[in-house]
C-alpha positions as CSV (number, residue, x, y, z in Angstrom):
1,X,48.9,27.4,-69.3
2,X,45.8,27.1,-72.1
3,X,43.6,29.8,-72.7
4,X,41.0,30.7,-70.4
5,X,37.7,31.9,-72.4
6,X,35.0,33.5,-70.4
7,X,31.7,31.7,-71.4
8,X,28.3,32.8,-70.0
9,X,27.2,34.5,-66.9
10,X,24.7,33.2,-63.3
11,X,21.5,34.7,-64.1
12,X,22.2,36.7,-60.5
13,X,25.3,37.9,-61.8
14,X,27.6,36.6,-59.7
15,X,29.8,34.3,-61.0
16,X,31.5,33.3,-64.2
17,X,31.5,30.6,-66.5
18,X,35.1,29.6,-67.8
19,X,36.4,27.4,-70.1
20,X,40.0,26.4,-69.6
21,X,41.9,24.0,-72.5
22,X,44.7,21.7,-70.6
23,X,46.8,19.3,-72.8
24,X,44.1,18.8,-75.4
25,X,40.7,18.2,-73.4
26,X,38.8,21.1,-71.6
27,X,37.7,21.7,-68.6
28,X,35.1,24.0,-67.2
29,X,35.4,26.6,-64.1
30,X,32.8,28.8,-61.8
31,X,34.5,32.1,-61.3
32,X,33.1,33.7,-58.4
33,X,33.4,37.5,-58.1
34,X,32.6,38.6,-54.7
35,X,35.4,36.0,-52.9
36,X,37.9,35.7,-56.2
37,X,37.4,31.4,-55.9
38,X,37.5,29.2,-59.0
39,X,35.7,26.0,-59.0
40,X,36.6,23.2,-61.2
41,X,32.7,21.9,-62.2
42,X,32.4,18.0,-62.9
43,X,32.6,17.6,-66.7
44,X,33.3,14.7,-69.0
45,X,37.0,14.5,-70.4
46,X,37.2,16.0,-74.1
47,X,36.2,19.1,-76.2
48,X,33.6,20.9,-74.8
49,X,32.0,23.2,-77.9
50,X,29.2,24.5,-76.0
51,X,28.0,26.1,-72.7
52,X,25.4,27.7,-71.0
53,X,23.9,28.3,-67.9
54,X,20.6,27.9,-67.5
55,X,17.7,30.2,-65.6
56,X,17.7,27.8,-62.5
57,X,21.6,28.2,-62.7
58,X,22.2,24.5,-63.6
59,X,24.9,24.1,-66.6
60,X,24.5,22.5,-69.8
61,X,27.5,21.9,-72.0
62,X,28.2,19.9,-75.1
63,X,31.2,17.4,-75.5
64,X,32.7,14.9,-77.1
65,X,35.6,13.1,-77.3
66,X,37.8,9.9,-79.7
67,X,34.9,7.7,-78.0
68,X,31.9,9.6,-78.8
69,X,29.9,12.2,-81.1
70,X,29.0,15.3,-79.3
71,X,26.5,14.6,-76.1
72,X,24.6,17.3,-74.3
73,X,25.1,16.8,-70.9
74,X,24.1,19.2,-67.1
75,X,27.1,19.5,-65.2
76,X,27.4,16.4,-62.6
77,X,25.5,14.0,-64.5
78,X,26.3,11.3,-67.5
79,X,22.3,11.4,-68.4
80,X,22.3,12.7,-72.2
81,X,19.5,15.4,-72.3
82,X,18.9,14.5,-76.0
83,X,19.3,11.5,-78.3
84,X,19.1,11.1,-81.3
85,X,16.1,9.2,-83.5
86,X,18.0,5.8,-84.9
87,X,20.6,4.1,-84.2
88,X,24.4,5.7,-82.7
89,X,27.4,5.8,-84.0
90,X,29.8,3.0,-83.1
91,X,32.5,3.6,-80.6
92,X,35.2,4.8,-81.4
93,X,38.6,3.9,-79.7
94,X,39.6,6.5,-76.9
95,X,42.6,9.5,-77.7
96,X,45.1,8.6,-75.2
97,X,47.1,11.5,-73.9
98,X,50.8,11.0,-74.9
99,X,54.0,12.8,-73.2
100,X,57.8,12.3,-74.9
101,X,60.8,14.5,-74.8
102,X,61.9,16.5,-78.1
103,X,66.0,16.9,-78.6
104,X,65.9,20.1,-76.3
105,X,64.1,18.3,-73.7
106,X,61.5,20.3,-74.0
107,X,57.7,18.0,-72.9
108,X,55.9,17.6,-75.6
109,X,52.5,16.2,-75.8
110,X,50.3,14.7,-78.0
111,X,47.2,11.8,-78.4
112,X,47.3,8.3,-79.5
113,X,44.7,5.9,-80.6
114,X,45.6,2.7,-80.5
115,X,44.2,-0.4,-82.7
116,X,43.2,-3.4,-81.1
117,X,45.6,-5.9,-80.4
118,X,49.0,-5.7,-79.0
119,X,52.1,-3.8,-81.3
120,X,53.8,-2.8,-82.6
121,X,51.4,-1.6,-85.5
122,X,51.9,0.7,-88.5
123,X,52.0,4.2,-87.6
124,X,50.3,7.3,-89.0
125,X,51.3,10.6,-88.0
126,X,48.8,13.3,-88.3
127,X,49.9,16.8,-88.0
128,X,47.4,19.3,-86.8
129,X,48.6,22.5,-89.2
130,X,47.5,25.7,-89.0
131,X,50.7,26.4,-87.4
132,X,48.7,28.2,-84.7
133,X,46.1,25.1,-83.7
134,X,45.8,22.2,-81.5
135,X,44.9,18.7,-81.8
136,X,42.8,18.1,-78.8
137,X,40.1,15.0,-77.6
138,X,37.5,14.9,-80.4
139,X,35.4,12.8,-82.3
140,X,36.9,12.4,-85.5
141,X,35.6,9.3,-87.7
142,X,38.4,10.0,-89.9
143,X,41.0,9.1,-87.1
144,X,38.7,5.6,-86.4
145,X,39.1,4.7,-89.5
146,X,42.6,4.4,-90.0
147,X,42.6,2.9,-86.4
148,X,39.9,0.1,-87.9
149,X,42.3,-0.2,-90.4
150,X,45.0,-1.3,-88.7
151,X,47.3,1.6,-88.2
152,X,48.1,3.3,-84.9
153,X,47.8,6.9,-85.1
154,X,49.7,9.7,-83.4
155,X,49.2,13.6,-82.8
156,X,51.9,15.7,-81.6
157,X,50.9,19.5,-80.5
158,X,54.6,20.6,-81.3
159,X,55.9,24.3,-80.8
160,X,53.2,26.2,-82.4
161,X,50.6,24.8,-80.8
162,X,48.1,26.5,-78.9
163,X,47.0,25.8,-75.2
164,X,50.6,25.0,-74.0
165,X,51.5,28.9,-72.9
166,X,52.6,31.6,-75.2
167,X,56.3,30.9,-75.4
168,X,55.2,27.7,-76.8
169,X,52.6,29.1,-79.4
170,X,54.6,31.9,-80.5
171,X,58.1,29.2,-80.9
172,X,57.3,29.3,-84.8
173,X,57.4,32.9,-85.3
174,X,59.7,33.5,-88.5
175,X,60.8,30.1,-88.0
176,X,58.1,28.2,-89.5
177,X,58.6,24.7,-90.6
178,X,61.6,23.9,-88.7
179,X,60.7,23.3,-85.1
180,X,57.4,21.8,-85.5
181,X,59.0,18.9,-87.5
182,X,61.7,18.3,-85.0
183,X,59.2,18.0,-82.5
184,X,57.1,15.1,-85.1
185,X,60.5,13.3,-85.7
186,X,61.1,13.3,-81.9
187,X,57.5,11.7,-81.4
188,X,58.1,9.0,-83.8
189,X,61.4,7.8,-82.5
190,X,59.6,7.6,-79.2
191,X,57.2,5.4,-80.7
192,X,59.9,3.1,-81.8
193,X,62.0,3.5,-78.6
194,X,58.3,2.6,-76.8
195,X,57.5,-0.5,-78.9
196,X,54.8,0.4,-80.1
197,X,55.5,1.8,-83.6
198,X,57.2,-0.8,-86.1
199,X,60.0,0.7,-87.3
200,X,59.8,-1.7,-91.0
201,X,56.2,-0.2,-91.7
């Protein structure tokens, strides 16, 4: 039900390049014209930011994802085409994708990232904004931090978000402010009702 973005074009023409956002992480797609068929291509889980097909019709994208900064990658393989001079970033713990129920029993989904050790932990809610936006698999250093310190972090792409259909998306229209936080307050009791977020901190 996420948007479907056309991308770049087989230098012969015939076929598409497609990005396609599902629950937070894309996914890439050959669209080919003459027989209507979509391939899935074989892609790394995250946010993809970049694609391109290249003269020989190989394809190059660019992800990353809570584990990672950005890579540049060909399509099939887990060989980064560049590096960069020095030393890496440290890993970062993975965004774990998170499914609970808000009070009209409506699915809602969302990430966690989880400190080490066992819970439950103290929990920070982050809430994406915009209201039109997403929180999606990404390297965010921000996010590892509070996970180093301690705290397990939550996302929730309430009504509003984008990437979940248009009846979702559009849920906030003159009604801003109201929906979104229902659908927070229904994450965080999950947490509780899960174990995993302590309910004194």
């Amino acid at each position: 039900t996420g948007p479907v973005v056309p991308v770049a074009w087989w230098p012969d023409a015939s076929a598409l390049l497609l990005l396609h956002m599902v629950d937070g992480r894309h996914r890439m797609l050959r669209a080919d014209l003459a027989s209507g068929t979509l391939t899935v291509l074989p892609t790394e889980p995250g946010s993809i930011t970049a694609a391109a097909v290249r003269p020989d019709g190989e394809v190059w994208y660019r992800v990353h994802a809570g584990e990672h900064p950005a890579r540049l990658l060909a399509v099939g393989s887990d060989a980064a085409l560049l590096t960069p001079d020095g030393p890496l970033a440290p890993a970062g713990r993975p965004f774990e994708p998170w499914y609970f129920t808000n009070p009209h029993g409506q699915r809602v989904h969302g990430f966690l990232v989880r400190p080490e050790g066992d819970g439950p932990w103290s929990v920070m809610l982050r809430v994406h904004g915009g209201p039109y936006s997403t929180d999606t698999d990404r390297w965010a250093p921000d996010i590892q931090s509070h996970v180093d310190a301690g705290f397990l972090v939550a996302m929730v792409n309430y009504r509003g978000s984008e990437g979940f259909g248009a009846a979702w998306r559009d849920a906030l229209t003159g009604n801003v402010g109201f929906l979104e936080a229902e659908d927070v307050g229904a994450g965080l009791d999950d947490l509780v009702a899960r174990g995993l977020a302590d309910p004194a901190r």
